[in-house]
Each structure stands twice: as structure tokens, then as C-alpha cells.
N, CA, C and O of each residue as an XYZ file, in Angstrom:
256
protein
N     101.054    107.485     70.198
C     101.608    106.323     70.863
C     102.571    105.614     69.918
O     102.347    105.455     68.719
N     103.683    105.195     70.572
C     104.912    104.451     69.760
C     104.495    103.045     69.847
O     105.125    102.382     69.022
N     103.911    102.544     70.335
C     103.490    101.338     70.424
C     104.243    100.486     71.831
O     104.913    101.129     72.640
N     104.133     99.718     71.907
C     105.339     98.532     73.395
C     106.056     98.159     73.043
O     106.111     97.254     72.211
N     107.036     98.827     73.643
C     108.736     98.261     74.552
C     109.129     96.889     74.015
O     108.288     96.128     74.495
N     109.824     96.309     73.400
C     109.827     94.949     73.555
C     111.704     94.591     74.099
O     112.622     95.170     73.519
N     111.977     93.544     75.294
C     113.191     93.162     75.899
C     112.927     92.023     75.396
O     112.013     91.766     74.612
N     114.065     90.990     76.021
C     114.176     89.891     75.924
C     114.165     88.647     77.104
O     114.999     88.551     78.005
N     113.466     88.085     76.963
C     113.247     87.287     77.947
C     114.044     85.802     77.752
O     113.935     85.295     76.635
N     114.726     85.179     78.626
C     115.593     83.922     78.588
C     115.476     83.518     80.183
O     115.680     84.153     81.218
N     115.100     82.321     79.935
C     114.041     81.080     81.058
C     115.461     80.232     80.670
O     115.808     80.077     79.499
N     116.246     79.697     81.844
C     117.326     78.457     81.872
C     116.553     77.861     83.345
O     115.793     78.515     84.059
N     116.892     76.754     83.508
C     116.518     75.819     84.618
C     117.746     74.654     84.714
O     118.281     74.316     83.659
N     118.141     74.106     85.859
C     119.047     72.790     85.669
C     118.237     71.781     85.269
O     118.909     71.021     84.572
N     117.038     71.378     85.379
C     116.136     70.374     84.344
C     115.804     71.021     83.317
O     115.062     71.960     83.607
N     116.058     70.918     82.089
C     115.871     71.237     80.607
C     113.925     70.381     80.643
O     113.542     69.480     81.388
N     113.197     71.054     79.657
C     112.014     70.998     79.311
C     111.074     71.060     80.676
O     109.963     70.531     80.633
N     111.506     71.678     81.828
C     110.299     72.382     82.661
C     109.425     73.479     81.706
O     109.965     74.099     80.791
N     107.784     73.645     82.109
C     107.164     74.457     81.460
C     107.134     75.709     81.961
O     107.165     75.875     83.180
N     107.061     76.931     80.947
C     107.344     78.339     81.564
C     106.283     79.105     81.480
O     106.176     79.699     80.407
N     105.519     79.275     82.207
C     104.372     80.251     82.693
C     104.932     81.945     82.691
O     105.995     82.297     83.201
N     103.927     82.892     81.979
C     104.796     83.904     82.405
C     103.436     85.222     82.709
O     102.796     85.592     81.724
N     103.234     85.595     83.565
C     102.144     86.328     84.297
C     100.687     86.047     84.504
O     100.012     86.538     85.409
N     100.207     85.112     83.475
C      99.076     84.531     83.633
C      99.362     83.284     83.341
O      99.752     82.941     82.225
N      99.178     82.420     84.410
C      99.248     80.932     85.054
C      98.344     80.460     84.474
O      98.729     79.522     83.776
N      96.923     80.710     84.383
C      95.777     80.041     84.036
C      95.802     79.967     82.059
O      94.951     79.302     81.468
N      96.649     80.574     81.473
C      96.761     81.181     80.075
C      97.808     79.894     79.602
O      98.327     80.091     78.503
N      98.151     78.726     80.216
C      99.225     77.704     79.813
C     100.568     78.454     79.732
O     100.863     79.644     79.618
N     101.161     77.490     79.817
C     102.618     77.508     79.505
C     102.900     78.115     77.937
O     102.213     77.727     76.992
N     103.858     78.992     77.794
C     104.687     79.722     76.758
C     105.621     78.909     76.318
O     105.828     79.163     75.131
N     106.315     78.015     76.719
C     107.325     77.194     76.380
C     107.657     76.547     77.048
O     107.020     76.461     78.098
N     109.379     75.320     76.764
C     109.750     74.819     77.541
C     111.040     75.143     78.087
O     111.844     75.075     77.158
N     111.708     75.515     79.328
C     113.473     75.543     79.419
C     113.978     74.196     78.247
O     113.801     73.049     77.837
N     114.754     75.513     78.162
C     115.443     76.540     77.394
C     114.545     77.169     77.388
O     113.670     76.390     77.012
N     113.827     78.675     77.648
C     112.656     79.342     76.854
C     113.617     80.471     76.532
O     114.637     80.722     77.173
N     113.040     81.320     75.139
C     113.882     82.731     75.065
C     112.433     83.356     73.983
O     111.776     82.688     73.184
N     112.310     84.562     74.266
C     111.475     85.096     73.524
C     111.068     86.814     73.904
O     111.048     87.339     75.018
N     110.807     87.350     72.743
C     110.861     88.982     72.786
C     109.363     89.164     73.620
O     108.331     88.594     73.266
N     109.463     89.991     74.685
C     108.977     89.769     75.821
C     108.985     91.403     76.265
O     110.031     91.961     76.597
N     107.655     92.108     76.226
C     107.114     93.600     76.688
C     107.846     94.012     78.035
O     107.664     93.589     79.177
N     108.634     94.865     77.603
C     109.565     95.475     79.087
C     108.451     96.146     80.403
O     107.509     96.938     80.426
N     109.248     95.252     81.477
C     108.629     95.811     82.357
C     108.771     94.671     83.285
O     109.396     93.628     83.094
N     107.914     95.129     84.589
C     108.122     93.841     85.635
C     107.084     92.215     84.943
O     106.252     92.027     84.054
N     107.654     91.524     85.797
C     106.841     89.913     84.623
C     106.610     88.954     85.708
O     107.165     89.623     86.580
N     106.214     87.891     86.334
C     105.792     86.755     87.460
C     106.322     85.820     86.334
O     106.100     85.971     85.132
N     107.050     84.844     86.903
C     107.472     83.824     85.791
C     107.290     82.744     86.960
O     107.602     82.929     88.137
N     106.572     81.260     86.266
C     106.731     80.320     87.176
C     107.274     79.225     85.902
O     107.153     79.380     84.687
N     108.032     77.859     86.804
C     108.788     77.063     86.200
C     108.263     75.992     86.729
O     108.088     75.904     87.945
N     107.973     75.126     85.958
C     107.035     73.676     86.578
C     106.966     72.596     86.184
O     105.910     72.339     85.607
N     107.825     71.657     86.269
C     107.657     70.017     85.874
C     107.668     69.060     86.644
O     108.463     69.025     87.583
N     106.401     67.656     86.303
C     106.499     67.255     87.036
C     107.681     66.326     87.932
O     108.850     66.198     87.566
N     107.227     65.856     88.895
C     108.546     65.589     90.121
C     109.489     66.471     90.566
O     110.479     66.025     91.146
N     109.293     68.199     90.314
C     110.427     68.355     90.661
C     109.432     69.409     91.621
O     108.252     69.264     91.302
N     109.646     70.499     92.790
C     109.814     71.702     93.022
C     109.355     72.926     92.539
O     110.181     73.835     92.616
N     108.138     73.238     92.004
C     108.062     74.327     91.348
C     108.932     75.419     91.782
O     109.710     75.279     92.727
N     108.814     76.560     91.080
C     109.722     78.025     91.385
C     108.923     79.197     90.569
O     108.352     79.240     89.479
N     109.174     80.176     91.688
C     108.662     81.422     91.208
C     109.588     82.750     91.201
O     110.164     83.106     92.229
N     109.681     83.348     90.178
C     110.784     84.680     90.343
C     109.703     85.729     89.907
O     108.558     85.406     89.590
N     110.178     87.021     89.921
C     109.704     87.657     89.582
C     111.033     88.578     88.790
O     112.216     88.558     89.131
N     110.491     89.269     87.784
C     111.644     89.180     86.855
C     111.372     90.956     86.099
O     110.365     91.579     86.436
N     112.062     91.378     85.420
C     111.940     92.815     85.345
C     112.986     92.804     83.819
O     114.212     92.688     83.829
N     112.078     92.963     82.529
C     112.305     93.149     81.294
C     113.386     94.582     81.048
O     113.456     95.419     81.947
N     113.876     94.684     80.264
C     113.734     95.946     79.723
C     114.991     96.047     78.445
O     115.933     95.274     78.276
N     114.669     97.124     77.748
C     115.609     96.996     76.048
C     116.461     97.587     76.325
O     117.365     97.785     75.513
């Protein structure tokens, strides 16, 4: 085994400091928009969440 894939992941939002969830919701937030971070290729669930606004959900697909 070569070990895991690593891509890059970059989280923008038009509200700056929403929190970025990224496949496990219950595991807290990873950061804040702006987020950027080396991130295991492959498909990913990303949610974006601050309060007063709209949450959002994408689903998003890594790869190097």
C-alpha cells in the first residue's frame, strides 16, 4: 500500500468566517471560510454554517 491520495480542498463563502463541516457533522467544524486544507481525494459532504444566515450543503469530489 502507497498510503492516501491527498487533493486540495478550498471552502470560499460570500460571508467570510461561516464554519466548515466536512463529512462528519457530528466531528465539529474543520475551520472557518476562507477554509483551504490538504484533503484525501475522493468524493467529500461539505456543509457551511453560520449563525443568521442559510445553511448550505455541496457535495464535492477531491482529487490530485
Amino acid at each position: 500500500s502507497q498510503g492516501q491520495f491527498l487533493g486540495f480542498l478550498r471552502v470560499v463563502s460570500s460571508v467570510p468566517g461561516a464554519s466548515v463541516f466536512v463529512d462528519k457533522k457530528d466531528e465539529g467544524a474543520l475551520g472557518k471560510t476562507p477554509f483551504q486544507n490538504a484533503t484525501p481525494t475522493g468524493p467529500h459532504h461539505i456543509w457551511i454554517e453560520k449563525p443568521g444566515y442559510k445553511p448550505i450543503e455541496r457535495d464535492a469530489l477531491v482529487w490530485s
